[in-house]
PANU-588784 format. One record per residue: x, y, z of N, C-alpha, C, O, CB in turn. Coordinates in steps of 0.2 Angstrom, whole numbers. Atoms other than C-alpha are relative to their C-alpha. Glycine has a CB too. Layout:
// residues N
[pt [X,Y,Z],[X,Y,Z],[X,Y,Z],[X,Y,Z],[X,Y,Z]]
...
***
This chain:
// residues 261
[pt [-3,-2,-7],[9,78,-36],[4,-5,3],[1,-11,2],[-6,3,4]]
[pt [-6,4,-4],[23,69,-25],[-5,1,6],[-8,6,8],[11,4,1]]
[pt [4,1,-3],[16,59,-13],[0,6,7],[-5,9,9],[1,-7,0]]
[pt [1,-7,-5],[23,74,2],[-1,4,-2],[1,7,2],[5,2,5]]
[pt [2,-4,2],[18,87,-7],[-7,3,4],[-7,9,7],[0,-1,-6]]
[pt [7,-3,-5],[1,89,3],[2,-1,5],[5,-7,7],[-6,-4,-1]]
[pt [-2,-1,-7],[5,93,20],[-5,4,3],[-9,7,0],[7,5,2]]
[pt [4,-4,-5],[-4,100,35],[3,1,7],[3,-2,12],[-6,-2,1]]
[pt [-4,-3,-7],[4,111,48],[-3,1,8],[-8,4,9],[4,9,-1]]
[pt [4,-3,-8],[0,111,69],[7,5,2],[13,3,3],[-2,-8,7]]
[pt [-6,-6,-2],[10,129,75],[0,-4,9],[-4,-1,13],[-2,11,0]]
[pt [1,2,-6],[13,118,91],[6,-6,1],[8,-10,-4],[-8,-3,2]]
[pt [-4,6,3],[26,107,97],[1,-8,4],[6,-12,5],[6,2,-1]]
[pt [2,7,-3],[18,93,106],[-5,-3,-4],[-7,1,-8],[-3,0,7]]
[pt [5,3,4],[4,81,97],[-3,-6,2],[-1,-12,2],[2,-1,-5]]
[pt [4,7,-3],[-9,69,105],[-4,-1,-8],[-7,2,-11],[-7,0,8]]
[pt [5,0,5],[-14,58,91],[-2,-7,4],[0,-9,9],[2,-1,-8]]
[pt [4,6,1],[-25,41,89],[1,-2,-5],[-1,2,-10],[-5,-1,0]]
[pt [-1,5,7],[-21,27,77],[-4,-4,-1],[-2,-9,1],[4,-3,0]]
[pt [6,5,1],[-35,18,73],[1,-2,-8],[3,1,-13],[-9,5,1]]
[pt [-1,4,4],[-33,5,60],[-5,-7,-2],[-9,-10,2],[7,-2,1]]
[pt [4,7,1],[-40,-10,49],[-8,0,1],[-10,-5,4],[2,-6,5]]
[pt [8,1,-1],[-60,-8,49],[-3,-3,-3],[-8,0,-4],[-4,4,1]]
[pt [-1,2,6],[-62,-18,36],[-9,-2,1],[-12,-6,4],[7,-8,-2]]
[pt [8,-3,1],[-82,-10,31],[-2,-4,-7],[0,-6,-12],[-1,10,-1]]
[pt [3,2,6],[-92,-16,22],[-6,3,-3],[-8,8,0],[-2,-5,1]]
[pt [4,-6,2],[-107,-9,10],[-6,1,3],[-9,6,2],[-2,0,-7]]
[pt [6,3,-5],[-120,-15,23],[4,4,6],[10,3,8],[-1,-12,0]]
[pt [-4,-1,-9],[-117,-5,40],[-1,-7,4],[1,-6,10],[-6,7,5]]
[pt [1,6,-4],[-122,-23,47],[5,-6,-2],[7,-11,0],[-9,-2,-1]]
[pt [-6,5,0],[-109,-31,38],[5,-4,7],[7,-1,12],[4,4,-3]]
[pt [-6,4,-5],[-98,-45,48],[5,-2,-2],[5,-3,-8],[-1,-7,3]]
[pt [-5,3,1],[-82,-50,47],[3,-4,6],[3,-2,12],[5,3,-3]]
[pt [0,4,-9],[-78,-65,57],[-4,0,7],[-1,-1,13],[4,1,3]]
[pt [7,-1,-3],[-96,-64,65],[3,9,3],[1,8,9],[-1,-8,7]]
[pt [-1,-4,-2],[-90,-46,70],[-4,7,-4],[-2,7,-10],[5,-1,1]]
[pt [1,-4,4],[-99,-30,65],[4,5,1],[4,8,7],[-6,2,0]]
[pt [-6,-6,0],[-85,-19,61],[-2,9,0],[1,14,1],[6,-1,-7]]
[pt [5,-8,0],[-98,-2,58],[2,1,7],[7,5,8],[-11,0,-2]]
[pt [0,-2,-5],[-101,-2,74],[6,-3,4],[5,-1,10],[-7,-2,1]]
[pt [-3,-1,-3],[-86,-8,81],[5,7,-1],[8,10,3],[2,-6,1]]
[pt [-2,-6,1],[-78,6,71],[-2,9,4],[1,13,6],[-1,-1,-6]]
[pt [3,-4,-4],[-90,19,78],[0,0,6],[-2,6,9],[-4,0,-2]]
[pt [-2,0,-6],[-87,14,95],[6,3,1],[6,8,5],[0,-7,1]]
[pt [-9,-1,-3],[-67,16,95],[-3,9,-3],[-1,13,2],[9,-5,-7]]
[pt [1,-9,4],[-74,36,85],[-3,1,7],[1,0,12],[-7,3,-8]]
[pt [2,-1,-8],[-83,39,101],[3,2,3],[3,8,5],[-1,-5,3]]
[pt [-7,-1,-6],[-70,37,112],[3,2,-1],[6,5,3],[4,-5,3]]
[pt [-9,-6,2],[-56,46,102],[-4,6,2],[-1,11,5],[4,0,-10]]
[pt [3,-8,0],[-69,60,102],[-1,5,6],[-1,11,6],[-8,0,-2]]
[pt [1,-2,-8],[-71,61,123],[9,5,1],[9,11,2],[1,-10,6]]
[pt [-4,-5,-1],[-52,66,123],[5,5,-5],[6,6,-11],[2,-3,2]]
[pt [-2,-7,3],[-42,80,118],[5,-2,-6],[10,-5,-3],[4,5,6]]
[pt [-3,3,5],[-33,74,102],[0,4,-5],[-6,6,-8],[-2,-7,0]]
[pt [-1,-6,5],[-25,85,89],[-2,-3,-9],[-4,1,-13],[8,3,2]]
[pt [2,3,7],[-28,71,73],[1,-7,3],[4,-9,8],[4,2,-8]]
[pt [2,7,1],[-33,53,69],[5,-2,-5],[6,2,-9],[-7,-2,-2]]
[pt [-3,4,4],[-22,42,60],[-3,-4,-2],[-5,-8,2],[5,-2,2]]
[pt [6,7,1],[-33,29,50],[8,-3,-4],[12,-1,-9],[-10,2,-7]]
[pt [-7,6,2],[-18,14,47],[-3,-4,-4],[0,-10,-4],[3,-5,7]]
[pt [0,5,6],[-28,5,33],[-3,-3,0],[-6,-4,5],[4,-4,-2]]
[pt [5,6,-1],[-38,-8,27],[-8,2,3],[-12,-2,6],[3,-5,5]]
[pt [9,-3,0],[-54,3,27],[-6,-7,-2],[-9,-10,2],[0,6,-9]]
[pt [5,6,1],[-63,-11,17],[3,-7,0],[9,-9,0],[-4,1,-7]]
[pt [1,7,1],[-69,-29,17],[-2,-2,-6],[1,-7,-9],[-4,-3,5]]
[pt [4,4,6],[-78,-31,3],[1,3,-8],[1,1,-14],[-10,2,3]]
[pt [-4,-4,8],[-69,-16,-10],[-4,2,-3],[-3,4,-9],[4,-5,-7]]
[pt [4,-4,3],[-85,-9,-14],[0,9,2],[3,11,7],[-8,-4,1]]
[pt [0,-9,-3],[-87,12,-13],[-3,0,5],[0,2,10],[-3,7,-3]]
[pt [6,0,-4],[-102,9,-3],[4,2,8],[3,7,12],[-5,-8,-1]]
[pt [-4,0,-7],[-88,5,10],[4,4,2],[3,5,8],[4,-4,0]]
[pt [-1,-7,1],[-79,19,9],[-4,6,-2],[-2,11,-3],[4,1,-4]]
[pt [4,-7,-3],[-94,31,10],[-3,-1,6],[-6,3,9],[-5,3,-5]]
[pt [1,1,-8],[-98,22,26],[2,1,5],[0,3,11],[-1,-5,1]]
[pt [-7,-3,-3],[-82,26,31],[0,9,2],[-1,12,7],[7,-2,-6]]
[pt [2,-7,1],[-83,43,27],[-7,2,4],[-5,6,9],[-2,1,-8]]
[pt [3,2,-3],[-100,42,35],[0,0,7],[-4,3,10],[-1,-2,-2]]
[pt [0,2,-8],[-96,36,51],[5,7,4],[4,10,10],[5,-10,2]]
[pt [-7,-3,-2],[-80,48,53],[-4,9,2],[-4,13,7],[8,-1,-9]]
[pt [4,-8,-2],[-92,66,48],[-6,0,6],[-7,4,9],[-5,2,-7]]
[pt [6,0,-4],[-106,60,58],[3,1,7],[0,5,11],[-3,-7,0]]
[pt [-4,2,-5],[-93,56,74],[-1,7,3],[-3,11,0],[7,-2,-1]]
[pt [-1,-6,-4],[-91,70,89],[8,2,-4],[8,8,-5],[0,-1,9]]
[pt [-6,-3,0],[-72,71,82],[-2,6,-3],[-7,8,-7],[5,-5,-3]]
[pt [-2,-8,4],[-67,89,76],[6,-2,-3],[6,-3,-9],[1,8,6]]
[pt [-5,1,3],[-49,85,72],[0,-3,-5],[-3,-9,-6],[4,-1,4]]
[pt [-2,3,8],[-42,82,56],[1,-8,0],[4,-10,4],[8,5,-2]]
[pt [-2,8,-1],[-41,61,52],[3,0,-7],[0,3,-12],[-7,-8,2]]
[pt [-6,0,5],[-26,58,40],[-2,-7,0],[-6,-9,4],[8,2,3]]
[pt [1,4,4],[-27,41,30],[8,-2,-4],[12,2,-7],[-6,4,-5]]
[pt [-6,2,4],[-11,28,24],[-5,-4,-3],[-11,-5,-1],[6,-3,4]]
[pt [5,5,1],[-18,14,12],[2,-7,1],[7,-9,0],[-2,0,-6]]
[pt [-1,10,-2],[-20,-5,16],[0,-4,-6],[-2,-2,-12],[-9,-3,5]]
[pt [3,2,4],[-19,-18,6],[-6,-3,-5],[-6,-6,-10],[3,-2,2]]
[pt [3,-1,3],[-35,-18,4],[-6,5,-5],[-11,4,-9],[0,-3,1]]
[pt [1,-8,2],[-37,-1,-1],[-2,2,-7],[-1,-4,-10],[6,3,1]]
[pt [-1,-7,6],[-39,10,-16],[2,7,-1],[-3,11,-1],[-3,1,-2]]
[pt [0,-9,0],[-31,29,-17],[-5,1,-4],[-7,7,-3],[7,3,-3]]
[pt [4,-5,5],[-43,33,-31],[-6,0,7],[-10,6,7],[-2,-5,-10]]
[pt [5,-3,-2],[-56,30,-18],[0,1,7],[-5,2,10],[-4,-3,-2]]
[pt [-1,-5,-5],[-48,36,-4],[0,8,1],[-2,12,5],[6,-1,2]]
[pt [0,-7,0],[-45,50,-10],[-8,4,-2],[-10,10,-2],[5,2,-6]]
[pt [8,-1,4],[-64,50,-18],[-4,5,7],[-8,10,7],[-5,-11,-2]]
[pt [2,-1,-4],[-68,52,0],[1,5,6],[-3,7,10],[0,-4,0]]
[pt [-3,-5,-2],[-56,64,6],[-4,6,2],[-7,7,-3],[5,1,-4]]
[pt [2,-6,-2],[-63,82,13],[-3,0,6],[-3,-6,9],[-4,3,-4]]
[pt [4,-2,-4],[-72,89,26],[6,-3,6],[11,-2,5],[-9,-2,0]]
[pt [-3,0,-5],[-66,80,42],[8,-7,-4],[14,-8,-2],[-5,-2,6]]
[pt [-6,4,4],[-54,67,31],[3,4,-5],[0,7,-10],[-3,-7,-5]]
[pt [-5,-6,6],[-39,76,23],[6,-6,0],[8,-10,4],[4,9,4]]
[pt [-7,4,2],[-25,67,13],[6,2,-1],[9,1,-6],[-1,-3,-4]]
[pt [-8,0,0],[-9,73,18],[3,-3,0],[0,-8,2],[3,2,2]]
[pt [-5,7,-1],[5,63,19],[5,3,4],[9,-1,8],[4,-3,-9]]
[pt [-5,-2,-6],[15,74,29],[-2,7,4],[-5,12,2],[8,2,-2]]
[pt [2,-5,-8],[12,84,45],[4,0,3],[8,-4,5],[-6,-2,5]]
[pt [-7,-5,-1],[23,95,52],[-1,5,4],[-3,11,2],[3,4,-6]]
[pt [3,-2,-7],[22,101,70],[6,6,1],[7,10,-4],[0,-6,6]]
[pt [-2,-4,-4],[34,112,80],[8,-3,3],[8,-5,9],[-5,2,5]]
[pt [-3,6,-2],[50,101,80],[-1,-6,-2],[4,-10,-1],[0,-1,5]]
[pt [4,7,1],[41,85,74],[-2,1,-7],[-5,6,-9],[-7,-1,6]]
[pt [5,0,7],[35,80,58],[-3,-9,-2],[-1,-14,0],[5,3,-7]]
[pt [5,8,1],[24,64,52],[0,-1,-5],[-3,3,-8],[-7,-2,1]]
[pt [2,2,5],[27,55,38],[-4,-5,-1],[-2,-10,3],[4,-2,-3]]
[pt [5,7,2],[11,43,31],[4,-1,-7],[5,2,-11],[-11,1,-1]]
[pt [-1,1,6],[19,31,20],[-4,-5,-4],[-8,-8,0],[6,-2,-1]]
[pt [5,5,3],[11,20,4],[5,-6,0],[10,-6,-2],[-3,2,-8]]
[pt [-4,6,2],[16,2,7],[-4,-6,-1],[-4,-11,1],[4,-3,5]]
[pt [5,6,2],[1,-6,-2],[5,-1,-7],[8,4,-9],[-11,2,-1]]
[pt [-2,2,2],[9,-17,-14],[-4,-4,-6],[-10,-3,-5],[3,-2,5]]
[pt [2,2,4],[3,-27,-30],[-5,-6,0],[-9,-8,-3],[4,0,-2]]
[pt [3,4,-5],[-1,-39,-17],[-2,-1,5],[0,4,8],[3,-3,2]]
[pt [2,-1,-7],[-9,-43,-1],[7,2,3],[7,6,8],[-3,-6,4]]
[pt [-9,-2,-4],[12,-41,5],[1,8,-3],[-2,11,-8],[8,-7,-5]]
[pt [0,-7,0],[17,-23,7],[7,1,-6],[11,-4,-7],[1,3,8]]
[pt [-5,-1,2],[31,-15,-4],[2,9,-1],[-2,13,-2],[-1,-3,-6]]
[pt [0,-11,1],[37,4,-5],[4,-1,-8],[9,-5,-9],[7,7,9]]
[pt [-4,-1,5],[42,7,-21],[7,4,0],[8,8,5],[-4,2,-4]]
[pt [-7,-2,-1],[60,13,-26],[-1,8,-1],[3,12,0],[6,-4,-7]]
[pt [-1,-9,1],[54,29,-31],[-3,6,5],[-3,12,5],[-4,1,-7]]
[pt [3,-4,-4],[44,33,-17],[4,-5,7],[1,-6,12],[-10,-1,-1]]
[pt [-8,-1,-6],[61,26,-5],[4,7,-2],[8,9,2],[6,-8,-1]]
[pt [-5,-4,3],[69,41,-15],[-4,6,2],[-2,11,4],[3,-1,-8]]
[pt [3,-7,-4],[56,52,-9],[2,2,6],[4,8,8],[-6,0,0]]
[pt [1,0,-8],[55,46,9],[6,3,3],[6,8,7],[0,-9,2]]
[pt [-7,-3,-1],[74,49,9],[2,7,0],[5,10,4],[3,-1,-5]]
[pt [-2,-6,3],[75,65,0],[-5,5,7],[-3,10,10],[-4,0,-11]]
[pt [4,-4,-5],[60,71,14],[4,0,7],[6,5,11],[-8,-2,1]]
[pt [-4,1,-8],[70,63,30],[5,5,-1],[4,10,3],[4,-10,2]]
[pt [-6,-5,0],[86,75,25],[-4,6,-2],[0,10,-5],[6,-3,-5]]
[pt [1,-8,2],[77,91,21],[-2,4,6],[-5,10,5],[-5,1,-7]]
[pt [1,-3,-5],[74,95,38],[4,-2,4],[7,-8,4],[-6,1,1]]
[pt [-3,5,-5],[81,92,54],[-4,-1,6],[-3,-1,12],[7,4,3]]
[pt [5,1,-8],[65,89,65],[1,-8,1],[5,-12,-3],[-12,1,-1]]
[pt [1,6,-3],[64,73,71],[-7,-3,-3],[-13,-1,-3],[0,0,10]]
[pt [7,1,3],[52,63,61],[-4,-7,3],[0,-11,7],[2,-2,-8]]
[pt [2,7,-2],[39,47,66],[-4,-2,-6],[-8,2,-9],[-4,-2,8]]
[pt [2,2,7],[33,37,52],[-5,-5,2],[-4,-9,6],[7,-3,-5]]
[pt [5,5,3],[16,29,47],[1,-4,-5],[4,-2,-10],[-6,2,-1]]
[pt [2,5,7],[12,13,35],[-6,-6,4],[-8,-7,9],[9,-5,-3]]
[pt [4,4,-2],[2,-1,34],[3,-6,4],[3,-8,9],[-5,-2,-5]]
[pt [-3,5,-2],[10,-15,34],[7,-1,4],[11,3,6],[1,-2,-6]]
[pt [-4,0,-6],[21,-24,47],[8,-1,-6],[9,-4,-11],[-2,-8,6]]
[pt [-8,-1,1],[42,-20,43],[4,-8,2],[9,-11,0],[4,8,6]]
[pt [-4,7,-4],[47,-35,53],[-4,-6,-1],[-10,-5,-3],[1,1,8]]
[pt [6,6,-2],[39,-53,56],[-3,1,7],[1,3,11],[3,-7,1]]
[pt [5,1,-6],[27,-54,70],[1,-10,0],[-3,-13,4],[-11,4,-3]]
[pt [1,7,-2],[30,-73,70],[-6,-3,1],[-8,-6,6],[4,-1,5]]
[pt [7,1,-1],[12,-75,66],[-3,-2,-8],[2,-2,-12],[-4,7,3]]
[pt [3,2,5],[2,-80,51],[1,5,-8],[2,4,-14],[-6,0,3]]
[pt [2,-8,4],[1,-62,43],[7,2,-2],[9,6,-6],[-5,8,5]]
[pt [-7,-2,5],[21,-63,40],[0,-2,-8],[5,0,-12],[7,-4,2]]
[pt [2,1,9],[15,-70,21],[-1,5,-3],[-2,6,-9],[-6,-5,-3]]
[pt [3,-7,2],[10,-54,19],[4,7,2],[2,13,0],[-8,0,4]]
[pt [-1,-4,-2],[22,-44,28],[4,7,-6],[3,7,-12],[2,-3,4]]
[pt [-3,-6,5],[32,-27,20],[5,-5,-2],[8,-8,2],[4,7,4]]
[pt [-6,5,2],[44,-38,8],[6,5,-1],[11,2,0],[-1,-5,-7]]
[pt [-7,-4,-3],[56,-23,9],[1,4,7],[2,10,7],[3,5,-6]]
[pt [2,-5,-7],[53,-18,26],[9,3,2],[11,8,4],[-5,-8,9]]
[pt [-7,1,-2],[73,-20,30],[5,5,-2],[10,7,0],[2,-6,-3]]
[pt [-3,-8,5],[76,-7,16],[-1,6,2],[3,10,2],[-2,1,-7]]
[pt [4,-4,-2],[63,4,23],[4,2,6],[6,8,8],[-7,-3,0]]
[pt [-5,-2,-7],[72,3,39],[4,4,1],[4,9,5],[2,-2,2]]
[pt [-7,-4,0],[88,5,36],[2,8,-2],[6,12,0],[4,-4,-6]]
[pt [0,-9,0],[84,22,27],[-1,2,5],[3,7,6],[-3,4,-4]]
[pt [5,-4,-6],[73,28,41],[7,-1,7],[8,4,11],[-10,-5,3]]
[pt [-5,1,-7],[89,22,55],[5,6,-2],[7,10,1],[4,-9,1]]
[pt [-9,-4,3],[104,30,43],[-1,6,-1],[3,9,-3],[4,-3,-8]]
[pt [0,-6,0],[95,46,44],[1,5,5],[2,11,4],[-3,1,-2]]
[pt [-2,-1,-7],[97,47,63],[-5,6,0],[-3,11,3],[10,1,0]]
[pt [4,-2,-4],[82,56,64],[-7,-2,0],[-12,2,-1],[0,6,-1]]
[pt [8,5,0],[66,44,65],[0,-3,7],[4,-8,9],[0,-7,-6]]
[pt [1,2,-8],[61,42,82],[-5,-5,0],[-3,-9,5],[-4,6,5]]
[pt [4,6,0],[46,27,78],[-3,-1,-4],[-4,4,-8],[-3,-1,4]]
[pt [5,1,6],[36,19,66],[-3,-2,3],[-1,-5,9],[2,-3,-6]]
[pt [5,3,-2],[20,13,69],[-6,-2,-8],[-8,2,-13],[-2,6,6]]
[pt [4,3,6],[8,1,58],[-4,0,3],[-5,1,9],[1,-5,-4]]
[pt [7,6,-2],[-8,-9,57],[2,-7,-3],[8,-9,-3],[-9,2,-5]]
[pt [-2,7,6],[-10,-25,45],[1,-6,4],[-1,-11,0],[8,1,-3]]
[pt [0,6,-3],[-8,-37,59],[-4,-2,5],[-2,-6,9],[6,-2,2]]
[pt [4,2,-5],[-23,-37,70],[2,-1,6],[0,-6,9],[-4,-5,-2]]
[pt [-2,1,-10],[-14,-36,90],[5,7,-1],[5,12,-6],[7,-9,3]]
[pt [-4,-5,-1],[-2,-25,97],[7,-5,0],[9,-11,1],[-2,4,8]]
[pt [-9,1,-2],[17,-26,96],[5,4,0],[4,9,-2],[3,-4,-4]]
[pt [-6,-5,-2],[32,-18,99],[7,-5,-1],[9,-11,2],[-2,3,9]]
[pt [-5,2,4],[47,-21,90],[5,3,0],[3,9,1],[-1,-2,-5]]
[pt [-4,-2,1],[64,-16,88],[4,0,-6],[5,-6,-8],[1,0,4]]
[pt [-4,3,6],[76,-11,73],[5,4,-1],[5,10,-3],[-4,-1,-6]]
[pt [-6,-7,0],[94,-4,75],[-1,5,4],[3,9,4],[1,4,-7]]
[pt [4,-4,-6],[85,5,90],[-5,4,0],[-8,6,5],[3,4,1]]
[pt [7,-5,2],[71,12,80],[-3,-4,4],[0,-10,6],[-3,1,-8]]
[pt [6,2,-4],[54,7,91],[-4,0,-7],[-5,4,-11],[-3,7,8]]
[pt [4,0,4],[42,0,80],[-7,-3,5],[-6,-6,10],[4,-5,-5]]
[pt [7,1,-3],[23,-2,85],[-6,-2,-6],[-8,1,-11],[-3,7,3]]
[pt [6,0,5],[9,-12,79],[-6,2,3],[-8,0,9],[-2,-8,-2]]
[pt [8,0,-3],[-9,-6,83],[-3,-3,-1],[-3,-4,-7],[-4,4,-1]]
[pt [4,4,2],[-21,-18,85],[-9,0,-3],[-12,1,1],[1,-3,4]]
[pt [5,-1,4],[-36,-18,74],[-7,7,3],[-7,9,9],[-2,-8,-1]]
[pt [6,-2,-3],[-53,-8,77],[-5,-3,0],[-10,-2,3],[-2,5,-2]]
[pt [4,4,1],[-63,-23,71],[1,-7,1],[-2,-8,6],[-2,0,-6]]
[pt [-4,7,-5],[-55,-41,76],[6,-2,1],[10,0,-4],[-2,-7,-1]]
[pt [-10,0,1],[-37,-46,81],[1,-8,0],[-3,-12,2],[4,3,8]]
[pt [-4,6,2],[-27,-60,76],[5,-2,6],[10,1,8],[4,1,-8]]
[pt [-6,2,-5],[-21,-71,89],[8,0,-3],[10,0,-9],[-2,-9,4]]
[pt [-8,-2,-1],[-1,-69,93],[2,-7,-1],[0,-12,1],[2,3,7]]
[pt [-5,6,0],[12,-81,88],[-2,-8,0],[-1,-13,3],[4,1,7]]
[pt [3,8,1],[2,-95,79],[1,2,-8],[-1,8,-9],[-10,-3,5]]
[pt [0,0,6],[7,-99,60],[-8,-5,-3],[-9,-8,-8],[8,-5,0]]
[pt [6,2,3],[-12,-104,58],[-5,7,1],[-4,11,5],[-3,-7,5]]
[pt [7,-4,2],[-27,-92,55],[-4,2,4],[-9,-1,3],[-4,-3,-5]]
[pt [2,3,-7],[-34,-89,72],[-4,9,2],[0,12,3],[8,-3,6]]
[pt [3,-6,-1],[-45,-72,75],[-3,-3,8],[-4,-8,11],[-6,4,-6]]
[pt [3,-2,-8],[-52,-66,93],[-5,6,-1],[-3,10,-4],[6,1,6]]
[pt [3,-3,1],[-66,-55,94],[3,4,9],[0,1,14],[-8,-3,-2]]
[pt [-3,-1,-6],[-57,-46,111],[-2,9,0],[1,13,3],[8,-3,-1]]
[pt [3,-8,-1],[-67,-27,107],[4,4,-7],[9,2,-11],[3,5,10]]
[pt [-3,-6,4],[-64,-12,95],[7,1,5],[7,0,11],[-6,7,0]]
[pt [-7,-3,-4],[-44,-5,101],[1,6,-6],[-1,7,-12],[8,-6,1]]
[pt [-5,-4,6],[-33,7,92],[6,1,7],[8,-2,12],[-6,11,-6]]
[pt [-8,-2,-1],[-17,16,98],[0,8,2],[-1,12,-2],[5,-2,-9]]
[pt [-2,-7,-1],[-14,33,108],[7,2,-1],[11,-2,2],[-1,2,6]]
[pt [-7,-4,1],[2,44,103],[1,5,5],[-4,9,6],[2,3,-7]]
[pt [-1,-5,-4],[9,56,114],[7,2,-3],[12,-2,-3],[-1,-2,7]]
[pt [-6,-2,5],[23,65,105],[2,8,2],[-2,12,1],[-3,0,-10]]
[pt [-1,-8,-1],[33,81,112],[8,0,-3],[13,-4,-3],[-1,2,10]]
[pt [-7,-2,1],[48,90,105],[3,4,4],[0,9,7],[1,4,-6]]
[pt [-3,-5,-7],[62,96,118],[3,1,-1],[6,-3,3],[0,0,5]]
[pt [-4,-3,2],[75,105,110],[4,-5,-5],[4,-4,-12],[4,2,6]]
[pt [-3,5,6],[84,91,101],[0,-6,2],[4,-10,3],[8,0,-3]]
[pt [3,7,-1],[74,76,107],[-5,1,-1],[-8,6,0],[0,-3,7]]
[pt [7,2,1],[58,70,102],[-2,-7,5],[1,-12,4],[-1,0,-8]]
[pt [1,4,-6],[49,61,117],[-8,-4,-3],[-12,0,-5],[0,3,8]]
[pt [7,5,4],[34,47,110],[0,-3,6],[4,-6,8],[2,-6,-8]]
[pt [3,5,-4],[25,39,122],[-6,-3,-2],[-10,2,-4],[0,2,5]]
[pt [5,1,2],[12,27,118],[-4,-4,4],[-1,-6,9],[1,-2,-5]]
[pt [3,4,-6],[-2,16,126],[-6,-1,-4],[-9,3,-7],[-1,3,8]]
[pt [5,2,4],[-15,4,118],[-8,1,2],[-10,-4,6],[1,-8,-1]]
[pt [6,1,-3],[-32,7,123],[-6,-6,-3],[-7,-5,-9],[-3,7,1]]
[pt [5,6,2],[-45,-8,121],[-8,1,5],[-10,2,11],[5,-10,2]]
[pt [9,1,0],[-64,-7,120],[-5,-7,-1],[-8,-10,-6],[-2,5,-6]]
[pt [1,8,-2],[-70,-23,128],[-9,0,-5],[-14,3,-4],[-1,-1,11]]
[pt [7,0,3],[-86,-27,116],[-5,-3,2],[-10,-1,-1],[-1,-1,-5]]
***
């Protein structure tokens, strides 16, 4: 099956989501990373998405730390257990696995790749790569393509990894064809924003006019604008969307919320 082939429609044509990214679990709900327990800083940020009204979750990647299942059924776990009701959609991180993303898929985790509102539509794209660095492959840019032109909604696009440099550490790692990625998503003159994970902070970027957004982690963030290795334990966060279609505009507003820990 092609990776948009699985879709899931809202007959509506506004959409509050939450982007929650990076929880990097481990098979131990007590697991740390970087003295941090990400279980429970994960299940904290679930919590709070669950208080407001929010039509789906975006999970931005880097589920695990440690690459065992265990971690991904903790995941799974945390997510069924939660107050959320709404559907949580899934891109993969570099340190991911589809076989066992999908292993874990159902009930409240569904894996579409496109979602398709009232005017609006969402592409989750794959830009886990061979490497910790991101890559979209040439055959899944010919997709991306082939989907941006078969409609005329206004699309906003998910991935993991950052398109641009962050002028930080985690550019060794960044999307190495982010540029390509772009250019198609600009030249189709209907991509209203992209939005990642992958670099632990918030940022906000620009490219040819597109609005680009990092969410910053749900488990620790990586100080800003230092070519050295540097984390901060500064709370669980993720990313609110606010996304309305209004005749032949699509209006995105966004705003980071941070959960002081």
């Amino acid at each position: 099956m092609a990776w948009f082939d699985d879709t899931y429609t809202f007959d509506k044509s506004s959409l509050c989501i939450a982007h929650i990214t990076d929880s990097h679990l481990f098979a131990d709900k007590k697991g740390e990373y970087f003295n941090v327990n990400t279980a429970a800083h994960f299940e904290k940020a679930l919590a709070h998405i669950a208080e407001l009204p929010v039509d789906c979750v975006i999970f931005g990647g880097d589920l695990t730390q440690d690459h065992s299942f265990e971690s991904y059924l903790l995941f799974s776990e945390l997510i069924n257990d939660s107050d959320i009701t709404c559907p949580v959609f899934w891109v993969p991180g570099n340190h991911d696995e589809l076989v066992m993303l999908n292993r874990i898929s159902g009930g409240k985790i569904n894996s579409a790749k496109h979602i398709i509102a009232n005017g609006v539509e969402l592409l989750l794209i794959n830009s886990k790569g061979p490497t910790p660095a991101g890559w979209v492959t040439g055959a899944h840019l010919d997709e991306i393509t082939d989907t941006l032109v078969n409609s005329n909604n206004s699309k906003v696009i998910f991935c993991h990894h950052n398109p641009l440099p962050i002028n930080g550490y985690l550019d060794k790692h960044l999307l190495e064809n982010g540029p390509q990625l772009l250019n198609i998503l600009v030249n189709s003159n209907n991509v209203s924003a992209l939005f990642h994970g992958h670099v632990h902070n918030d940022y906000e970027q620009n490219f040819r006019g597109l609005p680009i957004y990092a969410s910053p982690a749900s488990s620790v963030q990586f100080v800003k604008y230092t070519p050295k290795w540097e984390q901060k334990n500064a709370g669980p966060a993720y990313r609110m969307l606010n996304i309305k279609s209004k005749k032949d505009k699509v209006e995105v507003k966004t705003e980071v919320v941070w959960l002081n820990a």
